[in-house]
C-alpha positions, 0 to 999 in steps of 0.5 A: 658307704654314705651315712645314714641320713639326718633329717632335713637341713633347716632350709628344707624343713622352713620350706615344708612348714611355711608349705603346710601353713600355707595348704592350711596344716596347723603346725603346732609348736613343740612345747618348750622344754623344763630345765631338769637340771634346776630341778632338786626334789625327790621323784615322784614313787614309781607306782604314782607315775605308773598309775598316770598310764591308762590301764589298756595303755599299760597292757599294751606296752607289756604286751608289744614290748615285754616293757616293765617300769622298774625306776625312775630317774632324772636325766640331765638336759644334755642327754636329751636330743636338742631341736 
């Protein structure tokens, strides 16, 4: 049984941007990401982060998902999906 599929090799994906660029497809860069690890300060209160989410966005997130904000907390850059 094969595996599941990766994604597109490097050449496959500068091939697909180089195609929208040239059909005219902005492609925006993602943003760089912080080094979380370099970062020592207390998080912010959950209920303050909670509070950034739209409210319609928040009952839809519990409506879909059954989703609920509990904590907050730092992970480490390595459990993060590099690019």
């Amino acid at each position: 049984m094969d595996s599941a599929p990766v994604g597109p090799s490097a050449d496959e994906e500068a091939a697909f941007l180089s195609a929208e660029r040239d059909n005219g497809v902005v492609v925006s860069a993602l943003p760089a990401i912080a080094n979380t690890e370099d970062e020592k300060g207390d998080l912010p209160p959950m209920e303050d982060l909670v509070k950034r989410i739209p409210a319609p966005a928040r009952e839809l997130i519990e409506d879909l998902f059954r989703a609920r904000f509990v904590t907050v907390k730092r992970l480490p850059k390595t459990a993060l999906k590099s690019q």
